[in-house]
C-alpha positions, 0 to 999 in steps of 0.5 A: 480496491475493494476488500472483497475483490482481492482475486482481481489480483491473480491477474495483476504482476509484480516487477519480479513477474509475480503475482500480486495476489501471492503477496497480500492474500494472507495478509491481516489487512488491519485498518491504517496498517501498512503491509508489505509482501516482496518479490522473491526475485528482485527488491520491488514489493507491493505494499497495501493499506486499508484506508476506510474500512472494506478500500484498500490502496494497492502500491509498489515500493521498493528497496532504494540501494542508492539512499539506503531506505528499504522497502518497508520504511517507504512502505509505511511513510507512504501508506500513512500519507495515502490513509490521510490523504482519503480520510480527510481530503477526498469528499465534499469537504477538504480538512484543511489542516491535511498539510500539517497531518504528517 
């Protein structure tokens, strides 16, 4: 998503019916760092990383009581994966040592 578009998120809900735009409006939003902001009402979350500067990867992750893995934790795997996978494996040529990157 586009940085400059985060109002776009006043119309997108969470799994705990929140606003999305709640949760990341006040974040730092910094280059390769994961944020999380969490519904209030239940353990899902939506995570956002800034992947090249001005494009954001929006997604939810949540606590998973069954392997005891929190919200955070697969927030910040996730998004490592997600900022490796679009700077080096989306465009006209493909880094081949993508595989070995985490």
């Amino acid at each position: 998503m586009d940085r400059n578009k985060l109002d776009l998120l006043q119309y997108h809900w969470t799994v705990g019916k929140e606003r999305q735009y709640d949760q990341v409006k006040d974040m730092a939003l910094r280059a390769g760092a994961t944020e999380v902001g969490c519904d209030k009402q239940s353990n899902f979350c939506t995570a956002v990383v800034e992947v090249l500067p001005g494009l954001l990867a929006i997604w939810t992750v949540w606590s998973d009581d069954t392997t005891g893995v929190p919200a955070r934790a697969m927030a910040d795997t996730q998004g490592t994966a997600i900022v490796q996978f679009v700077r080096r494996a989306l465009g006209p040529v493909e880094d081949p040592t993508l595989v070995d990157a985490i």
